[in-house]
DSSP file (Angstrom, degrees, kcal/mol; ACC not computed):
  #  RESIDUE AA STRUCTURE BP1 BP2  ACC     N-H-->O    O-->H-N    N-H-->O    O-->H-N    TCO  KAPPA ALPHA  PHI   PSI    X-CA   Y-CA   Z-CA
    1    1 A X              0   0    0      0, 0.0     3,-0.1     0, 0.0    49,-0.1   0.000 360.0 360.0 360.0 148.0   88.2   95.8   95.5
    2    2 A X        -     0   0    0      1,-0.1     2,-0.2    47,-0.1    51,-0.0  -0.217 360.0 -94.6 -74.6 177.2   91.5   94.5   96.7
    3    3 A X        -     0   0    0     46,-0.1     2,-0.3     1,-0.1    46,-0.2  -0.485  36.7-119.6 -63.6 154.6   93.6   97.3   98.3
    4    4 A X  B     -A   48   0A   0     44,-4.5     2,-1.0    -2,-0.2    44,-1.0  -0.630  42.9-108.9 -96.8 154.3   96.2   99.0   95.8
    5    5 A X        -     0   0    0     -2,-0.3    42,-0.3    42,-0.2     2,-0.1  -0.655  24.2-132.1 -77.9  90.3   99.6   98.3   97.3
    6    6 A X        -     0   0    0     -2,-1.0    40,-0.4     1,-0.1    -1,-0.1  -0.123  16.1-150.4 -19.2  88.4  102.0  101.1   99.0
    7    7 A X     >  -     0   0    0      1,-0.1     4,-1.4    -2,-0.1    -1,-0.1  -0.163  28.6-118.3 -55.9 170.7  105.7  101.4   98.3
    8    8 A X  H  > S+     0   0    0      2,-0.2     4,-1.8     3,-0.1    -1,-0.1   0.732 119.2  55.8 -58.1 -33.4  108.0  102.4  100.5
    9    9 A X  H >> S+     0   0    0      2,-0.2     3,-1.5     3,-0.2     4,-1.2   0.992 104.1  59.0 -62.8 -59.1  108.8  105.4   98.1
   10   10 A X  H >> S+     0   0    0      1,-0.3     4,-1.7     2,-0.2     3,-0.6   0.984 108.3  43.8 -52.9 -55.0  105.0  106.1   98.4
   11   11 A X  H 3X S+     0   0    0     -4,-1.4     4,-1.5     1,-0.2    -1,-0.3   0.867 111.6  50.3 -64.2 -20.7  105.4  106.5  102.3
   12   12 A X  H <X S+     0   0    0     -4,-1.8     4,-1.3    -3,-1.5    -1,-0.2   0.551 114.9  47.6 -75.8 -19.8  108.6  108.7  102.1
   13   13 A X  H <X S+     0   0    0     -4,-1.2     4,-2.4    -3,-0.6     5,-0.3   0.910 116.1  42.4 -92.3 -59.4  106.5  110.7   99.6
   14   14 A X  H  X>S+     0   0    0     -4,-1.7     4,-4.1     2,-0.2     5,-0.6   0.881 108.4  59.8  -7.0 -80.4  103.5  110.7  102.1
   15   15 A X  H >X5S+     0   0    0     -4,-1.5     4,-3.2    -5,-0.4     3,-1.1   0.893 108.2  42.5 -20.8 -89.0  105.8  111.4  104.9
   16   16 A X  H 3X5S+     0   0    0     -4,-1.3     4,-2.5     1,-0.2    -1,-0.2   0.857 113.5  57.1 -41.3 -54.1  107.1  114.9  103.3
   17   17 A X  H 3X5S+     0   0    0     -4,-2.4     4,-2.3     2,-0.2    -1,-0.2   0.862 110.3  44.0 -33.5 -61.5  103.2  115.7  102.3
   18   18 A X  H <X5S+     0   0    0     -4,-4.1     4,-2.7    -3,-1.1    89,-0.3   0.873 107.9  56.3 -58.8 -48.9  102.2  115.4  105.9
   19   19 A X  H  <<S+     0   0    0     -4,-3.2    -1,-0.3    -5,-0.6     5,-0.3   0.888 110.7  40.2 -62.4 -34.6  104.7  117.1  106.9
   20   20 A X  H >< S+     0   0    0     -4,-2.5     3,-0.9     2,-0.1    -2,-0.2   0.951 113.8  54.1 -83.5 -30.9  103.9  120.3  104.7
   21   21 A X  H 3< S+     0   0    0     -4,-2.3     2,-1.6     1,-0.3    -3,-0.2   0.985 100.6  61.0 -53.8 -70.5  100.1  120.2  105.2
   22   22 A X  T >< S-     0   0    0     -4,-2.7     3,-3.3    83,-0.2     2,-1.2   0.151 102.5-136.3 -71.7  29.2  100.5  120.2  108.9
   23   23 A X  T <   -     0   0    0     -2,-1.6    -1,-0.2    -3,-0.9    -3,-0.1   0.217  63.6 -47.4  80.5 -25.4  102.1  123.3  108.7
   24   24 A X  T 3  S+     0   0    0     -2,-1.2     3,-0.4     1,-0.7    -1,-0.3   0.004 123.6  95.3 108.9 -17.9  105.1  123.1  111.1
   25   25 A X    <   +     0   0    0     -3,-3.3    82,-0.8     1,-0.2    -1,-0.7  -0.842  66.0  48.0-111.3 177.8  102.3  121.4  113.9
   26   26 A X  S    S-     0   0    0     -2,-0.2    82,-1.5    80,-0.2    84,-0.2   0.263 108.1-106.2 100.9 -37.3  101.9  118.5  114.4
   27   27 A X        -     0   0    0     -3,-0.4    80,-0.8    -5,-0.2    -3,-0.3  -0.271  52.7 -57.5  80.0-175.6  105.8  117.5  114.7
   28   28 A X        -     0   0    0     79,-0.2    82,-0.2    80,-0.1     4,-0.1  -0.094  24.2-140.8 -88.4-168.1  107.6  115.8  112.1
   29   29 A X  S    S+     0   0    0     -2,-0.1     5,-0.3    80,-0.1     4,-0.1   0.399  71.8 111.6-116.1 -13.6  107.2  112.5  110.4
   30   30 A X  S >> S+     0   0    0      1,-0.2     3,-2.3     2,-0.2     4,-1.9   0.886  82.9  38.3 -32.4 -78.3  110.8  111.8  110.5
   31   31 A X  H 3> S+     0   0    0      1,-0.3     4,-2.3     2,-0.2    -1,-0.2   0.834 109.3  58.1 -68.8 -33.4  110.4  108.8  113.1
   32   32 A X  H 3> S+     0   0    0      2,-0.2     4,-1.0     1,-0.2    -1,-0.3   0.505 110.7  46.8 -66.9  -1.1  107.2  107.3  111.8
   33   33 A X  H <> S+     0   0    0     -3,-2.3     4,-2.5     2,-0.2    -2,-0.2   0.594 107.3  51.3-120.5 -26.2  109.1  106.8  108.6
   34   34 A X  H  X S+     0   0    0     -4,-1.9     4,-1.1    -5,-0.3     3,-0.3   0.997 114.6  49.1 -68.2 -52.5  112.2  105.3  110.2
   35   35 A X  H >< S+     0   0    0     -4,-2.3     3,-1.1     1,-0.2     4,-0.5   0.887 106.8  59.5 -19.4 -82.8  109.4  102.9  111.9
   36   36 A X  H 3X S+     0   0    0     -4,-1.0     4,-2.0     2,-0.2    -1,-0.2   0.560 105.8  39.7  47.2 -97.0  108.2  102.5  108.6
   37   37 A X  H 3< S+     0   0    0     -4,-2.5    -1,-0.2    -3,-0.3    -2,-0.2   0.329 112.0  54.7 -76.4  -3.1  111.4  101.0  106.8
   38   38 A X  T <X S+     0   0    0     -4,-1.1     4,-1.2    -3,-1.1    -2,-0.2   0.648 111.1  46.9 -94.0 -10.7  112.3   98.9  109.6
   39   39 A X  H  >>S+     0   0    0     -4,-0.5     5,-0.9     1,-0.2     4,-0.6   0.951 120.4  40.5 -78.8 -39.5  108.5   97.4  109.2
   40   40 A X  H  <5S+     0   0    0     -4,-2.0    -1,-0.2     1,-0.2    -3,-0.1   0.707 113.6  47.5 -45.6 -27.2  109.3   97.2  105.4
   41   41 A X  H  45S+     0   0    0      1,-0.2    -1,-0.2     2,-0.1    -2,-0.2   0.927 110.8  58.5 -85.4 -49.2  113.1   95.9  105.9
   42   42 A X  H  <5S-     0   0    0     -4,-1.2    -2,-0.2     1,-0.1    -1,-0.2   0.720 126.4-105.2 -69.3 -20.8  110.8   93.1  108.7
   43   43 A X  T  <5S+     0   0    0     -4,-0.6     2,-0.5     1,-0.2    -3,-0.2   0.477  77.7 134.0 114.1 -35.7  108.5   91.9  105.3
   44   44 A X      < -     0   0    0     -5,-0.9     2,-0.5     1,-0.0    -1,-0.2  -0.675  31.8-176.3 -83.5 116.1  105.3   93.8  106.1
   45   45 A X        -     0   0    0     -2,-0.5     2,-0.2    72,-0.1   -38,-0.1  -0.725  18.8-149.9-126.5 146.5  103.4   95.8  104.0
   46   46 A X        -     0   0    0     -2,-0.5     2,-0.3   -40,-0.4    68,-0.0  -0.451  12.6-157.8-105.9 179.0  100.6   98.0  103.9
   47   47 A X        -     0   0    0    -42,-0.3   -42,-0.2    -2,-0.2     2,-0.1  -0.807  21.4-109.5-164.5 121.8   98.4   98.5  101.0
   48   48 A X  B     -A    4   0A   0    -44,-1.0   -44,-4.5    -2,-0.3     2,-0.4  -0.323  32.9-168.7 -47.4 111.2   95.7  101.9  100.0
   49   49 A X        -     0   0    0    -46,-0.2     2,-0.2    -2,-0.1   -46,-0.1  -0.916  18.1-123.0-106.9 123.4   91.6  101.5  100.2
   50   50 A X    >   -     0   0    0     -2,-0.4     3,-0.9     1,-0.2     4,-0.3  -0.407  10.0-134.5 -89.7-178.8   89.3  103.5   99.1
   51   51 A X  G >  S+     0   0    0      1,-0.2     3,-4.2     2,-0.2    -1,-0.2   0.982 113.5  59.8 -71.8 -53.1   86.6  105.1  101.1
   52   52 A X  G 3  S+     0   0    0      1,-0.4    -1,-0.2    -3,-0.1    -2,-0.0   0.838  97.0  65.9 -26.7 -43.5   84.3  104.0   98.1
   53   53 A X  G <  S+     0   0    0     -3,-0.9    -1,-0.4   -51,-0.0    -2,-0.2   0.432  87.8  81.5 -73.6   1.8   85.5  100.2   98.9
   54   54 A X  S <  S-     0   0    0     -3,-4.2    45,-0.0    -4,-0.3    -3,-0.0  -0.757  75.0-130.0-117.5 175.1   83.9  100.0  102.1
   55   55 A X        -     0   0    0     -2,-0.2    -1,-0.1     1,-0.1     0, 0.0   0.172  32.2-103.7 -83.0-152.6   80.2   99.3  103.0
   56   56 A X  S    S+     0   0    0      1,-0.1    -1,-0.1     3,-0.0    -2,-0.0   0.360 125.5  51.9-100.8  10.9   78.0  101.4  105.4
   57   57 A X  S    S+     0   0    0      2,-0.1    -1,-0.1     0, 0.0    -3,-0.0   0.549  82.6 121.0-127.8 -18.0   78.4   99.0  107.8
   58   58 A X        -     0   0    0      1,-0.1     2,-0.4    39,-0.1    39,-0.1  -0.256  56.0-139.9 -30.2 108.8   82.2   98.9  107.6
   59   59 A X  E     -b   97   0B   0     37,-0.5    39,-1.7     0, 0.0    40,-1.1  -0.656  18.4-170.7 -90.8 138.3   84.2   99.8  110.9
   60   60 A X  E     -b   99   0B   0     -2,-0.4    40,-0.2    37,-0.2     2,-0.1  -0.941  18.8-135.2-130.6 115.9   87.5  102.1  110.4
   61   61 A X  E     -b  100   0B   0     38,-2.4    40,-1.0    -2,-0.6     2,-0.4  -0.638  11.9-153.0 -72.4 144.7   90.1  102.7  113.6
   62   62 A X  E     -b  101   0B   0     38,-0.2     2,-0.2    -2,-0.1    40,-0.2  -0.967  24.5-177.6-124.2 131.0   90.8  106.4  113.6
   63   63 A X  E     +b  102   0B   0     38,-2.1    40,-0.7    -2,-0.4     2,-0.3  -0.723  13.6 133.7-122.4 162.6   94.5  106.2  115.3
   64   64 A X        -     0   0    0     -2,-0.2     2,-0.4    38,-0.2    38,-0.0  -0.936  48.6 -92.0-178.0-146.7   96.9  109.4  116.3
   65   65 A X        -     0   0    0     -2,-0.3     2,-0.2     2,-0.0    44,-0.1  -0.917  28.2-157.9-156.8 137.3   99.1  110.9  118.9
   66   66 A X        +     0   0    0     -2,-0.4    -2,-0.0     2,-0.1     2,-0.0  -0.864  49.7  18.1-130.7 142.9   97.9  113.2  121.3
   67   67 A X  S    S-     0   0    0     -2,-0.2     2,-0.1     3,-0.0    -2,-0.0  -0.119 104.1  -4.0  96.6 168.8  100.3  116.2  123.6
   68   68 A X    >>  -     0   0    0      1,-0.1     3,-1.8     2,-0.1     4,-0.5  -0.110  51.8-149.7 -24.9  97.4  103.6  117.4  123.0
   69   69 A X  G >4 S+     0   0    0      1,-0.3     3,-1.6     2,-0.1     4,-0.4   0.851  88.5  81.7 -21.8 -61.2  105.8  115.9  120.0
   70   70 A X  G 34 S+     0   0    0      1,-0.2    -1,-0.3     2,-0.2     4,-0.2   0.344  80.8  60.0 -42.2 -18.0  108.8  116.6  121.9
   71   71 A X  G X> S+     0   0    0     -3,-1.8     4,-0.8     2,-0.2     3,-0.8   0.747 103.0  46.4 -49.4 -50.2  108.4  113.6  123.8
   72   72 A X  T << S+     0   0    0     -3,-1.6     5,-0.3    -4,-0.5    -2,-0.2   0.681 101.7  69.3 -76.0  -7.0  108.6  111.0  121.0
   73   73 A X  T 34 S+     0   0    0     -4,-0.4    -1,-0.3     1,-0.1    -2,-0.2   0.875  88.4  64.1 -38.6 -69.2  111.4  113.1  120.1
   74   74 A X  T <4 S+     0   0    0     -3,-0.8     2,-0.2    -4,-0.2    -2,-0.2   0.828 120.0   4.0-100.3 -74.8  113.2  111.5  123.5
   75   75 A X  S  < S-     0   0    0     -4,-0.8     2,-0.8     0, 0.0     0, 0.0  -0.452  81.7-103.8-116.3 158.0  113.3  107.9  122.1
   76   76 A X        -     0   0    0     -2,-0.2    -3,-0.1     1,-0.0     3,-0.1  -0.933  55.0-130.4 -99.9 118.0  112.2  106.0  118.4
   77   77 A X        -     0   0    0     -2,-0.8     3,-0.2    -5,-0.3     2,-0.1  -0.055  24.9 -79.0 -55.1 153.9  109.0  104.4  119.6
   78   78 A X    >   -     0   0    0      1,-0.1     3,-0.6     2,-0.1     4,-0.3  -0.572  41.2-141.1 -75.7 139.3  107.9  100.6  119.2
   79   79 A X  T >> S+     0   0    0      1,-0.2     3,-1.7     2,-0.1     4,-0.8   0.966  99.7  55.2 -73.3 -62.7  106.7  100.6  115.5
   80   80 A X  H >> S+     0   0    0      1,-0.2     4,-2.8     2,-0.2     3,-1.3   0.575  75.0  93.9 -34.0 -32.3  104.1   98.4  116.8
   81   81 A X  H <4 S+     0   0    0     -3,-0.6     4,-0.4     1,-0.3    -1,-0.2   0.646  89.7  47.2 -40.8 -31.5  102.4  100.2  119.8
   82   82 A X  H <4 S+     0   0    0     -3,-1.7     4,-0.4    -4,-0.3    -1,-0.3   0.561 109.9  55.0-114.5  -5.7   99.6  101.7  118.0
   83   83 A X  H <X S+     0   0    0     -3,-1.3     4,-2.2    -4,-0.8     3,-0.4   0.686 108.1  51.7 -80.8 -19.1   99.0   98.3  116.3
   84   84 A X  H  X S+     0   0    0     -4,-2.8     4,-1.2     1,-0.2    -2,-0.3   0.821 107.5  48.4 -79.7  -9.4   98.7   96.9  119.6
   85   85 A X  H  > S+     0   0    0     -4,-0.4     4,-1.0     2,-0.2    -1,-0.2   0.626 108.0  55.7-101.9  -1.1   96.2   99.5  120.7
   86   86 A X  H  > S+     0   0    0     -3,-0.4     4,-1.1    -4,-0.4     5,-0.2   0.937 111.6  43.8 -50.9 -81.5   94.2   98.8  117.4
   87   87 A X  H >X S+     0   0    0     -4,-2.2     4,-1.5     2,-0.2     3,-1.5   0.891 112.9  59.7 -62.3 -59.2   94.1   94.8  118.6
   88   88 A X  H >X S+     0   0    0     -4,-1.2     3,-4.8     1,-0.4     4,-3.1   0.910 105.8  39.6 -56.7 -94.5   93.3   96.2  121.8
   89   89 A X  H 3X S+     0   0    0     -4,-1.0     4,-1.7     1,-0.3     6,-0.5   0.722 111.2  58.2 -28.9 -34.0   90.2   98.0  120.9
   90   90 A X  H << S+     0   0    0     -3,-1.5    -1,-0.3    -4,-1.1    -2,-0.3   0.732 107.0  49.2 -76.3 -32.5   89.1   95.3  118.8
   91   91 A X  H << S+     0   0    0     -3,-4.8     3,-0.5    -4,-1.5    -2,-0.2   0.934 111.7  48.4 -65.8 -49.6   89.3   92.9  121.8
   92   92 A X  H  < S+     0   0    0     -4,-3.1     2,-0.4    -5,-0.3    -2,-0.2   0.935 126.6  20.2 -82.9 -43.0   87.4   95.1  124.0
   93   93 A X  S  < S-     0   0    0     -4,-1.7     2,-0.8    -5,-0.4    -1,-0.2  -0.029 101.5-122.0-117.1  50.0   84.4   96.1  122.0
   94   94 A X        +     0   0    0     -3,-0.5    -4,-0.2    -2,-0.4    -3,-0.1   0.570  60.0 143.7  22.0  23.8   84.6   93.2  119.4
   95   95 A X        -     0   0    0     -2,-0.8     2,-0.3    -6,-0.5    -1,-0.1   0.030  43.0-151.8 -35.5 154.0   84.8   95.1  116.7
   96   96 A X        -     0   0    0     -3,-0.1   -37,-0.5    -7,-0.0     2,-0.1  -0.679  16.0-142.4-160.8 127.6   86.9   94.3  113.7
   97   97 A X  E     -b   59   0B   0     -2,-0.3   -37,-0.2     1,-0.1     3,-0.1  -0.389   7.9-165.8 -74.8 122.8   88.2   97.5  111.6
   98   98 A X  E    S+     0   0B   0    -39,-1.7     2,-0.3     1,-0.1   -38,-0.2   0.542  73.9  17.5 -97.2   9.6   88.1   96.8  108.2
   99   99 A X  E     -b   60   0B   0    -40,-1.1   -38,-2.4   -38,-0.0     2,-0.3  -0.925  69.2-132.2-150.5 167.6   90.5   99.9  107.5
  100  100 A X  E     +b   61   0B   0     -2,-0.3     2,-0.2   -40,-0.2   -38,-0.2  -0.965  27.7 178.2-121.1 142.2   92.9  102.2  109.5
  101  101 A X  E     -b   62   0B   0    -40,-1.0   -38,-2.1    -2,-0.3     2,-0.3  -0.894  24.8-116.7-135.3 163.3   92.8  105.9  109.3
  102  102 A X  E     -b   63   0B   0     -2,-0.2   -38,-0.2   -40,-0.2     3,-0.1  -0.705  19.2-133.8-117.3-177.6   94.6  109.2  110.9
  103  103 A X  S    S-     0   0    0    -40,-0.7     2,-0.3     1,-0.4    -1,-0.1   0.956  83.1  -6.5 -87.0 -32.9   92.8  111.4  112.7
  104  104 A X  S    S-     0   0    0      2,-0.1    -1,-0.4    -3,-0.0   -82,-0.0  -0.781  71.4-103.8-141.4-165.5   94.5  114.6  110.8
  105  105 A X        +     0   0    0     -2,-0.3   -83,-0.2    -3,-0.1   -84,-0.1   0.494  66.2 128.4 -85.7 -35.3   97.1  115.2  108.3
  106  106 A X  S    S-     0   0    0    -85,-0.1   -87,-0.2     4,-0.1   -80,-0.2   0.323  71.8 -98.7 -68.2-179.7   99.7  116.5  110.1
  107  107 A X  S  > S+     0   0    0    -82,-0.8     4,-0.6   -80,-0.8   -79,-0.2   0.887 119.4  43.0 -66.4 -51.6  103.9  115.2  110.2
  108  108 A X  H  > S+     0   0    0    -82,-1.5     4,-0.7     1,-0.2    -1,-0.2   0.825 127.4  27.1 -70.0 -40.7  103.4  113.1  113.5
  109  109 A X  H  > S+     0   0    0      2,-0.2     4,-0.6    -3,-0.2    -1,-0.2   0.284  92.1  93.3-115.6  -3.2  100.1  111.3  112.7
  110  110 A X  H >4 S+     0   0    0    -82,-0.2     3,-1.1   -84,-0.2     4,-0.3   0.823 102.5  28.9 -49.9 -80.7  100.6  111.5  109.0
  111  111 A X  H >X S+     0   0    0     -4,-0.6     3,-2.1     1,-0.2     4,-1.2   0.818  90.0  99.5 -25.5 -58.9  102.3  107.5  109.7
  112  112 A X  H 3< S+     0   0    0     -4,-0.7     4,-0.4     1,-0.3    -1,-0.2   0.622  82.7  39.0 -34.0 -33.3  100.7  106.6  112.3
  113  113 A X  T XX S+     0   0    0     -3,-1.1     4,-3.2    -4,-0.6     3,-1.0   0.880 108.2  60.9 -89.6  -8.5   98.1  104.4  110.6
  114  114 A X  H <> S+     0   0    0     -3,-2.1     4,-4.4    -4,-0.3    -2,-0.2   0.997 106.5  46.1 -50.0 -63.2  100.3  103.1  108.3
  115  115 A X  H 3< S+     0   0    0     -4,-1.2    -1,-0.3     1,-0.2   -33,-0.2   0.572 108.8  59.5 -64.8  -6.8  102.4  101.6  111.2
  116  116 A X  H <4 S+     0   0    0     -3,-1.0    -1,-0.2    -4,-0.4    -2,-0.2   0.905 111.2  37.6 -77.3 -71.7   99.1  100.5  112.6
  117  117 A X  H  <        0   0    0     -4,-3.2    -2,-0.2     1,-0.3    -3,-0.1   0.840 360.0 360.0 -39.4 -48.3   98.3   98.3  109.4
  118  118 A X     <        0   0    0     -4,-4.4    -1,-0.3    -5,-0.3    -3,-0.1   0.775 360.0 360.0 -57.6 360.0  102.1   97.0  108.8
C-alpha cells in the first residue's frame, strides 16, 4: 500500500505531540519543525507507512539525536544531516531502508525521521 501522505499541519501537530509525550526530556521540537517547513517551502514531502505495509524482510533506519539538546540549541542544524547519515549507512552495509523511524517519542527526535525521509 502506497504511503498516506503528511501535511505540514500534520507535522506541526506531531511536533506539539512529541513534545508533550516526552515529558519536558528530550528537548524541544521547535527546530526540527522549522527544518521541516523550509524542506516543505524546498518541494519535499514525506508521506506515513504502516508497520502492517512492510514485509518480514523489510529493513527500517531507526534515526535520533544522542547528548545534551542544548547544543542544537547553539545553531538551526542542516535539515539534511541525518538524511545524509541514512545514505551513509545504506552505502556502507548495502542495505536499503524501506522506512525511516525514531528511536523514541520525545520533542528533539520526534522530527528527526521525518527530516530524514524529506
Amino acid at each position: 500500500m502506497a504511503p498516506t501522505p503528511i501535511t505540514l499541519d500534520d507535522i506541526e501537530s506531531l511536533a506539539i505531540g512529541s513534545w508533550i509525550l516526552g515529558t519536558g526530556g528530550g528537548g524541544s521540537p521547535y527546530l526540527g519543525l522549522l527544518n521541516m517547513r523550509r524542506l516543505y517551502a524546498e518541494g519535499h514531502r514525506v508521506g506515513l507507512l504502516s508497520p502492517f505495509d512492510l514485509d518480514d524482510d523489510d529493513l527500517v533506519a531507526v534515526v535520533s539525536n544522542m547528548g545534551a539538546p542544548l547544543v542544537g540549541q547553539e545553531r538551526l542544524t542542516d535539515s539534511r544531516s541525518i538524511a545524509r547519515a541514512v545514505q551513509m549507512q545504506q552505502e556502507y552495509s548495502g542495505a536499503d531502508f524501506r522506512a525511516v523511524m525514531s528511536l523514541e517519542i520525545g520533542g528533539g527526535n520526534g522530527i528527526q525521521p521525518l527530516m530524514a525521509a524529506a
